[in-house]
Gaussian input, Z-matrix of N, CA and C with variables (Angstrom, degrees):
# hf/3-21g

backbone

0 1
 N
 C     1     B1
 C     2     B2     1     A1
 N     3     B3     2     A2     1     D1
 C     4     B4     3     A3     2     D2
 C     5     B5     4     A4     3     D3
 N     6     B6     5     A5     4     D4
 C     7     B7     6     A6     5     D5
 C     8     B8     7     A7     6     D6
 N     9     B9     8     A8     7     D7
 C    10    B10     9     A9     8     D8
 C    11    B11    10    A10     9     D9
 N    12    B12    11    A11    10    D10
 C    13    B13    12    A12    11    D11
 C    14    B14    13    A13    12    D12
 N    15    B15    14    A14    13    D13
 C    16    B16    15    A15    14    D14
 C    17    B17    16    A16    15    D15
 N    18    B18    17    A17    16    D16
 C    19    B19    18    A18    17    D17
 C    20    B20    19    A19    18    D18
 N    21    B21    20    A20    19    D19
 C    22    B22    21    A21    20    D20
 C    23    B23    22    A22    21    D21
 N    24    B24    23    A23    22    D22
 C    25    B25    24    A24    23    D23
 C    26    B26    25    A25    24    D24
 N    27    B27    26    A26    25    D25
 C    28    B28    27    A27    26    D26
 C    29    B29    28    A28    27    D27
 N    30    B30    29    A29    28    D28
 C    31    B31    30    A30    29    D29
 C    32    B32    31    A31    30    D30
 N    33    B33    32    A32    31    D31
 C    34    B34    33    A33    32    D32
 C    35    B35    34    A34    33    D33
 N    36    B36    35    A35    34    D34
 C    37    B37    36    A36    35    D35
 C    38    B38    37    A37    36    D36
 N    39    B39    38    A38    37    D37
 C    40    B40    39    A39    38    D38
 C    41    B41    40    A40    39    D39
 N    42    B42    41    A41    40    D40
 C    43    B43    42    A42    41    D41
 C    44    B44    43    A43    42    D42
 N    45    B45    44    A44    43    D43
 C    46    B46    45    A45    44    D44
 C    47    B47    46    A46    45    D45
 N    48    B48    47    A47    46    D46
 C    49    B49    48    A48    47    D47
 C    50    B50    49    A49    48    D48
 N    51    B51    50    A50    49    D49
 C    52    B52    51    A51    50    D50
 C    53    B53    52    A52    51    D51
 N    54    B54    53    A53    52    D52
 C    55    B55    54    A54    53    D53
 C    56    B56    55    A55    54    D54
 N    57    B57    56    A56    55    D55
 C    58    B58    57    A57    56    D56
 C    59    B59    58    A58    57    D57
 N    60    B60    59    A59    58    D58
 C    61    B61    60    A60    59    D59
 C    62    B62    61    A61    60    D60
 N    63    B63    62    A62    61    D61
 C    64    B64    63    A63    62    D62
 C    65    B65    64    A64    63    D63
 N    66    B66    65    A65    64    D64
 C    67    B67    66    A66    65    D65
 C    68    B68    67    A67    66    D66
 N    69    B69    68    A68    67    D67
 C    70    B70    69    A69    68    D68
 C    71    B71    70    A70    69    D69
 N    72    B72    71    A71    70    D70
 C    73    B73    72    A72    71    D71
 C    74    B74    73    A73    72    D72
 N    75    B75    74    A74    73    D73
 C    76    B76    75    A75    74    D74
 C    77    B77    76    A76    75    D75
 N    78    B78    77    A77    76    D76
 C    79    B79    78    A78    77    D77
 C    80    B80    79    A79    78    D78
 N    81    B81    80    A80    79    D79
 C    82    B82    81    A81    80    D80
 C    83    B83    82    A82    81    D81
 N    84    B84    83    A83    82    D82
 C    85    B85    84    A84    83    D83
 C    86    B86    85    A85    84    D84
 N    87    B87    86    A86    85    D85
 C    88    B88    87    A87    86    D86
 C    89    B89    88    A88    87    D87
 N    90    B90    89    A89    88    D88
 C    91    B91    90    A90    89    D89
 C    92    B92    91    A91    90    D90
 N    93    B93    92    A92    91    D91
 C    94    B94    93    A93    92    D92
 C    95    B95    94    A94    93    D93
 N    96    B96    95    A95    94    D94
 C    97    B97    96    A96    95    D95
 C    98    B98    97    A97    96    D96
 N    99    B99    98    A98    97    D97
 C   100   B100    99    A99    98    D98
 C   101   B101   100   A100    99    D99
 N   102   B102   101   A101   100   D100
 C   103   B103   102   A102   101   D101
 C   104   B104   103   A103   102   D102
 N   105   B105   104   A104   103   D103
 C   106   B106   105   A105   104   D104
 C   107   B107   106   A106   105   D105
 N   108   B108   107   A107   106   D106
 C   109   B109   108   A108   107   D107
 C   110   B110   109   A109   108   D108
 N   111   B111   110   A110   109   D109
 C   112   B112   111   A111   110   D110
 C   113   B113   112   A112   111   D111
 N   114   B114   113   A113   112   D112
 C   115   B115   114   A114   113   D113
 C   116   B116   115   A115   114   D114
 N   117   B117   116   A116   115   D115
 C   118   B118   117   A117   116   D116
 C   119   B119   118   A118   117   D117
 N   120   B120   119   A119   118   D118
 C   121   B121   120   A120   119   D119
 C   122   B122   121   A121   120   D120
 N   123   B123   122   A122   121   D121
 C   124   B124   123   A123   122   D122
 C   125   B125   124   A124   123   D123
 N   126   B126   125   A125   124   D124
 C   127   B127   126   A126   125   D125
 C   128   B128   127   A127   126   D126
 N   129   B129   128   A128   127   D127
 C   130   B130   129   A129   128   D128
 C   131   B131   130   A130   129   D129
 N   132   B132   131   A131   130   D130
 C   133   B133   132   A132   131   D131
 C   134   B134   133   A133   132   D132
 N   135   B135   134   A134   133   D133
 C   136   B136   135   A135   134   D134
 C   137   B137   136   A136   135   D135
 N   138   B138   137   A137   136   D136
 C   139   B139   138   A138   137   D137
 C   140   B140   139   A139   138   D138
 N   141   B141   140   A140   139   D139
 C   142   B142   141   A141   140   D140
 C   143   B143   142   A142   141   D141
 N   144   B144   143   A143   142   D142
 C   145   B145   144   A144   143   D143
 C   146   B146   145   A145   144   D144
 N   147   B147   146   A146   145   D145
 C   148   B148   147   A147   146   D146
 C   149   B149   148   A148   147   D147
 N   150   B150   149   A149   148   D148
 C   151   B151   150   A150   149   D149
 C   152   B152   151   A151   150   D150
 N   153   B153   152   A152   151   D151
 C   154   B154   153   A153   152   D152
 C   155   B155   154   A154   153   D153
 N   156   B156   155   A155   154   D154
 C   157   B157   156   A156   155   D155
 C   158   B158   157   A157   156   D156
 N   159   B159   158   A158   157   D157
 C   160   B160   159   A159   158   D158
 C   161   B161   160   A160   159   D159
 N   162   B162   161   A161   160   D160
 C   163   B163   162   A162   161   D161
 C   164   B164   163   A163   162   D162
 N   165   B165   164   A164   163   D163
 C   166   B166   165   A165   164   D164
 C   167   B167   166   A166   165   D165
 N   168   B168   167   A167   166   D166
 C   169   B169   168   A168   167   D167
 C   170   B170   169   A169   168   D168
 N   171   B171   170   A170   169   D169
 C   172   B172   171   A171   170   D170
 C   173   B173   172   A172   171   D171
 N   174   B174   173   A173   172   D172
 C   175   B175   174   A174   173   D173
 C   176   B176   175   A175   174   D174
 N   177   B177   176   A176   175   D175
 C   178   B178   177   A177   176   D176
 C   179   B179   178   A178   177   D177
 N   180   B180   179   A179   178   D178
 C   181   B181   180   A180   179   D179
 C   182   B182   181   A181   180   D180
 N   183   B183   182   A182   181   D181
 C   184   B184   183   A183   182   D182
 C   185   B185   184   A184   183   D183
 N   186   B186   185   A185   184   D184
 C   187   B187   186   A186   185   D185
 C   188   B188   187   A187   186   D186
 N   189   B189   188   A188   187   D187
 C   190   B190   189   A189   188   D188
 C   191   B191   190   A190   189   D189
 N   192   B192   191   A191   190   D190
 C   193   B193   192   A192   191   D191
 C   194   B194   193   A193   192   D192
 N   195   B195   194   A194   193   D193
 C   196   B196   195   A195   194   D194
 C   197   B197   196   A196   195   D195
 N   198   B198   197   A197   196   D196
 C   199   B199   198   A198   197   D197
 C   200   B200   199   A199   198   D198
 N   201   B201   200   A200   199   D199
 C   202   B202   201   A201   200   D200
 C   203   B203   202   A202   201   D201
 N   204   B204   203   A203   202   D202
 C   205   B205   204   A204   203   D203
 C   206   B206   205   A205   204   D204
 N   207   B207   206   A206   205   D205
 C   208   B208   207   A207   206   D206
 C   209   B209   208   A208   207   D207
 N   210   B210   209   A209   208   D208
 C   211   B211   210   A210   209   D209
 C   212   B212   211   A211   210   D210
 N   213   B213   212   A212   211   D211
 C   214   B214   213   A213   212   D212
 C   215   B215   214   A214   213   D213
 N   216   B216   215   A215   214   D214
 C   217   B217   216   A216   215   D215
 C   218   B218   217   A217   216   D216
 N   219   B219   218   A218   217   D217
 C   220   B220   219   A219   218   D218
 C   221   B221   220   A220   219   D219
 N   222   B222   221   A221   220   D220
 C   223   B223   222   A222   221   D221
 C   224   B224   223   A223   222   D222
 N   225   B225   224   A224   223   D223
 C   226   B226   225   A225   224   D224
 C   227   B227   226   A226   225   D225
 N   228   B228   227   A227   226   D226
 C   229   B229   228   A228   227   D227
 C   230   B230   229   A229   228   D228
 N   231   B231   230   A230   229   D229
 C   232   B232   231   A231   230   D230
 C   233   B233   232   A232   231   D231
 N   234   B234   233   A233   232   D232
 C   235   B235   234   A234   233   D233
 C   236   B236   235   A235   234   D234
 N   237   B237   236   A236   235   D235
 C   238   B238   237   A237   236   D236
 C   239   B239   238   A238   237   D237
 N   240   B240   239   A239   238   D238
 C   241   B241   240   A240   239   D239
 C   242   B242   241   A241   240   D240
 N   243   B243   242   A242   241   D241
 C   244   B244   243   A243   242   D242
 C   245   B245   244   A244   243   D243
 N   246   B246   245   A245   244   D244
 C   247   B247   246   A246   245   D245
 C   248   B248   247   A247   246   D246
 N   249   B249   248   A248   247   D247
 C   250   B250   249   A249   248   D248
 C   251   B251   250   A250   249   D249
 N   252   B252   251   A251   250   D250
 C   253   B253   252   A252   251   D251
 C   254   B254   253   A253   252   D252
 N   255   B255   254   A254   253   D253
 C   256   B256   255   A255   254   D254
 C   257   B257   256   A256   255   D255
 N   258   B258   257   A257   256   D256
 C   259   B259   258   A258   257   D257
 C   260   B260   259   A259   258   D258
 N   261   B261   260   A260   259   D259
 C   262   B262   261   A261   260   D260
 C   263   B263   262   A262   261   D261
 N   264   B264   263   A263   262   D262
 C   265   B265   264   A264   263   D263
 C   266   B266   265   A265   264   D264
 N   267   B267   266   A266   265   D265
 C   268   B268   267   A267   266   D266
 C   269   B269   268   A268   267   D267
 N   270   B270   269   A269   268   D268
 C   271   B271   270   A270   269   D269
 C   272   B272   271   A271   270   D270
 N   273   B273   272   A272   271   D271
 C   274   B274   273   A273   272   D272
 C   275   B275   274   A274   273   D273

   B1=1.4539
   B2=1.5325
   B3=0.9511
   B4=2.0109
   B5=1.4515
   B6=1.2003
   B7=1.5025
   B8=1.9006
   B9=1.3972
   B10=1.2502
   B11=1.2369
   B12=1.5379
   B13=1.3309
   B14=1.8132
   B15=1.7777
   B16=1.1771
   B17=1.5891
   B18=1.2484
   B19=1.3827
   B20=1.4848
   B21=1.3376
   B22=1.7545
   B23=1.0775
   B24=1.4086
   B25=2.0492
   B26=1.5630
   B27=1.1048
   B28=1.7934
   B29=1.5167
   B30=1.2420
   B31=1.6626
   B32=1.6933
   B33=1.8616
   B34=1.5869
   B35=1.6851
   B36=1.0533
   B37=1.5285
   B38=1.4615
   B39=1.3153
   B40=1.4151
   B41=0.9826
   B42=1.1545
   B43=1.6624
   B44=1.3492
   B45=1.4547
   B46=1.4118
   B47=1.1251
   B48=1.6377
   B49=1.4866
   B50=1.2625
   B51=1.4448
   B52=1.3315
   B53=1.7163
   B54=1.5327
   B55=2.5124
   B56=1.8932
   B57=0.9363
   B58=1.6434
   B59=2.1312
   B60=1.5645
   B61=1.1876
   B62=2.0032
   B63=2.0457
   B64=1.4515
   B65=1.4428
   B66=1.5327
   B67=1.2352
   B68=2.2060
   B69=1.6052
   B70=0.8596
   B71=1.8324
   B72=1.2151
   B73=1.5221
   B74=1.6617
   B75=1.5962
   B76=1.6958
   B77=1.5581
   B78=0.7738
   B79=1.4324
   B80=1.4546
   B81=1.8503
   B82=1.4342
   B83=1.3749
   B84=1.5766
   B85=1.9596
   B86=1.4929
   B87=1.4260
   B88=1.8781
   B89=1.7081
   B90=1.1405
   B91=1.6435
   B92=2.0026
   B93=1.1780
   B94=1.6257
   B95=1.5215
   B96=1.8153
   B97=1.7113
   B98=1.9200
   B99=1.3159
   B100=1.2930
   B101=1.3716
   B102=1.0829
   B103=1.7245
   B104=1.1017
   B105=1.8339
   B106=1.3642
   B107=1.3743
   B108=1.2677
   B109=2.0190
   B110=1.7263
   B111=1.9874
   B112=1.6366
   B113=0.8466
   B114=1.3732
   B115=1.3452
   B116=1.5663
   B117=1.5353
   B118=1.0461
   B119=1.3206
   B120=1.4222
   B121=1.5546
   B122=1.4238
   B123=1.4526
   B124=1.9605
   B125=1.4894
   B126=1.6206
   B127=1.5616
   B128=1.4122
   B129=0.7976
   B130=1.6687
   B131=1.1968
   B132=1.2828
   B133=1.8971
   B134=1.7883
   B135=1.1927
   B136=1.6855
   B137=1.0738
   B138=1.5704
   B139=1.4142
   B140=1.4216
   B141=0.8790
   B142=2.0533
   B143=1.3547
   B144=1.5444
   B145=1.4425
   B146=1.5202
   B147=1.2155
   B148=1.2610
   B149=1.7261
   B150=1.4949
   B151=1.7588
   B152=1.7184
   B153=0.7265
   B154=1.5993
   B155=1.2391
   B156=1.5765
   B157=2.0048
   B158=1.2431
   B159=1.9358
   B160=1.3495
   B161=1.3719
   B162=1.6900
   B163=1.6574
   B164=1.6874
   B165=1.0102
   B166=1.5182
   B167=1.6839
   B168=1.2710
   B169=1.4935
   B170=1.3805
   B171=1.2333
   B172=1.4748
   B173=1.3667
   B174=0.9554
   B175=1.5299
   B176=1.3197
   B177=1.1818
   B178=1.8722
   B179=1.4997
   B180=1.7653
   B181=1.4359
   B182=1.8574
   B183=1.5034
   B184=1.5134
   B185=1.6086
   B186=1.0779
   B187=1.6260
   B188=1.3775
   B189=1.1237
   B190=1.7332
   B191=1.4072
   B192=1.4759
   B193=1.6506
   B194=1.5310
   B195=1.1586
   B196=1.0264
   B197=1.2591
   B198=1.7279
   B199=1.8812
   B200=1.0571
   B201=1.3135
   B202=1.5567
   B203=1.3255
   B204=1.5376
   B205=1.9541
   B206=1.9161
   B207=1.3478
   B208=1.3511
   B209=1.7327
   B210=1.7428
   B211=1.6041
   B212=1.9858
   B213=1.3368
   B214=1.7112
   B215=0.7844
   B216=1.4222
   B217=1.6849
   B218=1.6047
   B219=0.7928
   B220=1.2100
   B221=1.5971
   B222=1.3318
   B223=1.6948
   B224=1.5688
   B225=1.2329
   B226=1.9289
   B227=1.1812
   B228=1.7580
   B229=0.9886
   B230=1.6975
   B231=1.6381
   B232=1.3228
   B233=1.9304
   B234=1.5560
   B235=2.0585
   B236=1.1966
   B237=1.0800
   B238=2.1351
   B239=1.7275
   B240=1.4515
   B241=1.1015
   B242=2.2761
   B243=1.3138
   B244=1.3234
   B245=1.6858
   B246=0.9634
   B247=1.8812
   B248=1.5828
   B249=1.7937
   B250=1.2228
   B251=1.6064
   B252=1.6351
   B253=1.7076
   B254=1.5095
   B255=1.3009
   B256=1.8744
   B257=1.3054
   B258=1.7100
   B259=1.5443
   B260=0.7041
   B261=1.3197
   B262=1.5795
   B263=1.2619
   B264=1.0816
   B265=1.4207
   B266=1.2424
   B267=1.4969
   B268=1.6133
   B269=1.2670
   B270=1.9190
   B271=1.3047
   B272=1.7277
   B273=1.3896
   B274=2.0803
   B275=1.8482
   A1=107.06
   A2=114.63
   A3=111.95
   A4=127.72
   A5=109.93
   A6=135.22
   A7=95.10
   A8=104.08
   A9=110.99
   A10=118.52
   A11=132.86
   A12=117.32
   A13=107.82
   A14=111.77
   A15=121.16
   A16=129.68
   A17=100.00
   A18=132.60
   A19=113.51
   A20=91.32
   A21=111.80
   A22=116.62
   A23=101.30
   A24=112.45
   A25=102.39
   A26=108.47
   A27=108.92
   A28=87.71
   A29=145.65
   A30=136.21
   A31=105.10
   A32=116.99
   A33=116.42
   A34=95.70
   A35=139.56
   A36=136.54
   A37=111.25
   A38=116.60
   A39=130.57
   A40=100.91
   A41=145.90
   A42=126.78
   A43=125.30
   A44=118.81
   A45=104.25
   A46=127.16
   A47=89.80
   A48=113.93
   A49=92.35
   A50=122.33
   A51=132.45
   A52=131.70
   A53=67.05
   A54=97.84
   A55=79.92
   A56=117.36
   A57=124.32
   A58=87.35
   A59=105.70
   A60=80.69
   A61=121.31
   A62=86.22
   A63=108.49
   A64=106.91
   A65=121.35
   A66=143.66
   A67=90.99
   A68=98.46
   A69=104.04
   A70=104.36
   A71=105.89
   A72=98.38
   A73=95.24
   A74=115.54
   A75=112.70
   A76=122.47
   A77=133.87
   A78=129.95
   A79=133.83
   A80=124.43
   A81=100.73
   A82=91.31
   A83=80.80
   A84=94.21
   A85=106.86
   A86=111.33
   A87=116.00
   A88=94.43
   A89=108.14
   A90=152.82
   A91=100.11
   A92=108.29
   A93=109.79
   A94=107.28
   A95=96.48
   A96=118.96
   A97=88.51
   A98=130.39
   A99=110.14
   A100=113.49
   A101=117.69
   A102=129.30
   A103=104.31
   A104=132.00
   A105=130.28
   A106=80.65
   A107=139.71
   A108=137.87
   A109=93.48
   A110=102.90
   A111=78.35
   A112=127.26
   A113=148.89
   A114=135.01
   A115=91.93
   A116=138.85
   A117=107.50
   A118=141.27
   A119=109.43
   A120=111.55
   A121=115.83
   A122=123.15
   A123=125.94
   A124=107.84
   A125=97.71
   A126=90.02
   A127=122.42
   A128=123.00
   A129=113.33
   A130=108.98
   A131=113.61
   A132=121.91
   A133=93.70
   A134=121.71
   A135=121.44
   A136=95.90
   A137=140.62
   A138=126.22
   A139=99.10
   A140=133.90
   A141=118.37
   A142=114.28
   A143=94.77
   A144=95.77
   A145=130.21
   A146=117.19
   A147=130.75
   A148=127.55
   A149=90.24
   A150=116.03
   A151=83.68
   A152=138.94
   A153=138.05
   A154=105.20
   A155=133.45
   A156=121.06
   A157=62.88
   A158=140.80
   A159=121.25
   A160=125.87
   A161=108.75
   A162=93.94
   A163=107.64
   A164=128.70
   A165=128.40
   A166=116.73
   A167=113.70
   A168=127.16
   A169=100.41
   A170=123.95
   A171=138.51
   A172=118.53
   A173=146.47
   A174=172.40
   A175=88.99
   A176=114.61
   A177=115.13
   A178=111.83
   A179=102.64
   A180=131.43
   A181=102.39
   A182=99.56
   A183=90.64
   A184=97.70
   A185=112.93
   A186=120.30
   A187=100.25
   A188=126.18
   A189=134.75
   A190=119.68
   A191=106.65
   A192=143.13
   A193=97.57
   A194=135.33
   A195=124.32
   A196=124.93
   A197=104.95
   A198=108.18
   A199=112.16
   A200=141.36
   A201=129.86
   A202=141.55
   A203=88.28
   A204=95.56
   A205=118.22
   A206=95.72
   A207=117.69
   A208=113.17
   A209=87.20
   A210=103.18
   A211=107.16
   A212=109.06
   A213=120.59
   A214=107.45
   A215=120.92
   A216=119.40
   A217=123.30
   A218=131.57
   A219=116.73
   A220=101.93
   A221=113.31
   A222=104.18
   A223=86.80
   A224=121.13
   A225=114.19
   A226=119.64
   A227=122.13
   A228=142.18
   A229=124.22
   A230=92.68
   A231=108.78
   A232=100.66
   A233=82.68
   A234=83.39
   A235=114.63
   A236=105.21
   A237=114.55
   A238=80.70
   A239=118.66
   A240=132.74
   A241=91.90
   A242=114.69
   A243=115.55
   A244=132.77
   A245=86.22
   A246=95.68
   A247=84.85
   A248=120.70
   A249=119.57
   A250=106.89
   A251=99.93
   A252=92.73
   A253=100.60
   A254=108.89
   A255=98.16
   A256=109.89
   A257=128.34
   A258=119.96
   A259=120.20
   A260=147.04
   A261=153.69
   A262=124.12
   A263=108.26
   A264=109.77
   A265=114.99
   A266=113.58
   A267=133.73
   A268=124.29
   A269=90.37
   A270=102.16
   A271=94.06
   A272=106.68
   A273=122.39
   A274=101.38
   D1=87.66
   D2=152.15
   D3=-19.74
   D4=147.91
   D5=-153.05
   D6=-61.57
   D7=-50.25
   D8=179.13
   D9=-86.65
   D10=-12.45
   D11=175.31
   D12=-78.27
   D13=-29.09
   D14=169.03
   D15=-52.94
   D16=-39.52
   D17=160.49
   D18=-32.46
   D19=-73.89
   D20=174.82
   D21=-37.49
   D22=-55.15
   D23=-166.63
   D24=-68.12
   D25=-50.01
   D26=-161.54
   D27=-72.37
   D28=-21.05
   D29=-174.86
   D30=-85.03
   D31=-35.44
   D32=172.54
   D33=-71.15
   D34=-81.19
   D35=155.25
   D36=19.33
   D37=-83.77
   D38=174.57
   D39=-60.77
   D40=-55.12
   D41=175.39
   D42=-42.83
   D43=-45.96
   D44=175.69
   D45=-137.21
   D46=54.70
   D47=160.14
   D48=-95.91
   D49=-56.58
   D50=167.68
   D51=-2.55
   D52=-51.69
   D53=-164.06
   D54=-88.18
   D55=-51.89
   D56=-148.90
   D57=-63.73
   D58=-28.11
   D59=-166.42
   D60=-119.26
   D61=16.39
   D62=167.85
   D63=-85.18
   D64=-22.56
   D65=-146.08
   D66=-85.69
   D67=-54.89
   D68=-159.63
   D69=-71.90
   D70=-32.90
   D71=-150.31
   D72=-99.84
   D73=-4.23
   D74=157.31
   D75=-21.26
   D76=138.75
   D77=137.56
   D78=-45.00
   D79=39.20
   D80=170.18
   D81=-132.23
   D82=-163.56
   D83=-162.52
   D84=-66.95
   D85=-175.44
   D86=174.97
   D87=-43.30
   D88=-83.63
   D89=-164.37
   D90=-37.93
   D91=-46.28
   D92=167.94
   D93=-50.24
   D94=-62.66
   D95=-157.03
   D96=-62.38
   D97=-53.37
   D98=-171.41
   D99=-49.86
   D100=-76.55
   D101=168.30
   D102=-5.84
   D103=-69.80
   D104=-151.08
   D105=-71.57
   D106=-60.43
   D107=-158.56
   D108=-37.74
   D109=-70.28
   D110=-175.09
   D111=-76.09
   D112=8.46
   D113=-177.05
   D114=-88.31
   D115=-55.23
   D116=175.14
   D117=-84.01
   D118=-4.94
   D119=152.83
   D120=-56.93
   D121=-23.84
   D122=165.57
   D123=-56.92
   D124=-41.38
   D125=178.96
   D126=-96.22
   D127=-12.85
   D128=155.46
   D129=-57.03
   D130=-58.12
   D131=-155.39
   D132=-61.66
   D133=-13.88
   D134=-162.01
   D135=-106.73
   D136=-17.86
   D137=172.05
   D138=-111.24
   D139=-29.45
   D140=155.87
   D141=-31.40
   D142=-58.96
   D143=-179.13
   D144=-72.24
   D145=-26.33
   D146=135.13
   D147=-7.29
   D148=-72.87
   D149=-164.87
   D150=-83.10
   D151=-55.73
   D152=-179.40
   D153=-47.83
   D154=-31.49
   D155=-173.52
   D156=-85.66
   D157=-83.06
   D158=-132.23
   D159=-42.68
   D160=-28.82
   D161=-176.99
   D162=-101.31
   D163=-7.57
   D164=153.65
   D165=-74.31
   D166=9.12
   D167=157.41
   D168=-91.61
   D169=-65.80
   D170=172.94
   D171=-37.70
   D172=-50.46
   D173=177.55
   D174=-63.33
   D175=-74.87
   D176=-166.85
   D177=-33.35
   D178=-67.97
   D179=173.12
   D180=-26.62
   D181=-53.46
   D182=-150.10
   D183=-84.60
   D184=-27.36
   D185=178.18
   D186=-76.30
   D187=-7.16
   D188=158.44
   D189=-57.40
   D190=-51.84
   D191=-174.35
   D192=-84.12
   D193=-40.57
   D194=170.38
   D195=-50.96
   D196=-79.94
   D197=160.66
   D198=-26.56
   D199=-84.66
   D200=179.78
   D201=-19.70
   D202=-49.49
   D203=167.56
   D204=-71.31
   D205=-34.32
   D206=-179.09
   D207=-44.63
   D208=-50.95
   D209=-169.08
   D210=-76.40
   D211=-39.70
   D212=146.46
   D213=-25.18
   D214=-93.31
   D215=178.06
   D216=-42.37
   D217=-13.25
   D218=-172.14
   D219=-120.34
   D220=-4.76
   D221=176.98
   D222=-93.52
   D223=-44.95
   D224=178.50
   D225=-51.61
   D226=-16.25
   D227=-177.09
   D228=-78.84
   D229=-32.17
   D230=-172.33
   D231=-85.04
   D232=-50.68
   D233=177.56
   D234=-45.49
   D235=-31.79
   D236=-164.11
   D237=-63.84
   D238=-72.17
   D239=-131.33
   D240=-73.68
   D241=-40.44
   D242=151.56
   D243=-43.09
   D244=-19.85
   D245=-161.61
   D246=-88.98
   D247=-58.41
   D248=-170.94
   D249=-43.63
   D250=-53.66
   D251=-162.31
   D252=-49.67
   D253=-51.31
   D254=-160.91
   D255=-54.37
   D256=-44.81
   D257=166.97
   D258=-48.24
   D259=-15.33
   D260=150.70
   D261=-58.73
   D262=-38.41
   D263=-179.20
   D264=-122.86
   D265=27.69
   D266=135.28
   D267=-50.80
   D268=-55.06
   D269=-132.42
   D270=-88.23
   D271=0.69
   D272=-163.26
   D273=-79.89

């Protein structure tokens, strides 16, 4: 995990530990304080999930870019390996 993806986590982390613990020590009743938990536990859980399609969009893309180069390489691979035979059987 990278400096900055680590970054990220311990800053969402701190965020709503943050909310989880303005949430708690508010002044309202049980029944307020639950409500505010799920509503923003909805919103966490909705931008996780969020950031979770974005990098399985990301991933796709690059495992997209991958195959492609892959298939490059290996058709440049085949010419190389064509070119040898015929110098070979030039050179007979």
């Amino acid at each position: 995990m990278s400096k900055g993806s680590r970054f990220a986590l311990g800053a969402v982390i701190g965020a709503a530990a943050g909310i989880v613990a303005g949430i708690l020590t508010a002044p309202k009743s049980g029944k307020e304080t639950r409500a505010d938990i799920k509503e923003k536990a909805a919103e966490l859980k909705e931008g996780a999930m969020q950031k979770a399609e974005d990098a399985r969009s990301r991933a796709g893309e690059k495992v997209d870019e991958l195959k492609g180069k892959a298939e490059e390489y290996k058709e440049r691979g085949e010419r190389a390996i064509e070119g040898a035979k015929e110098g070979f059987n030039e050179k007979r």
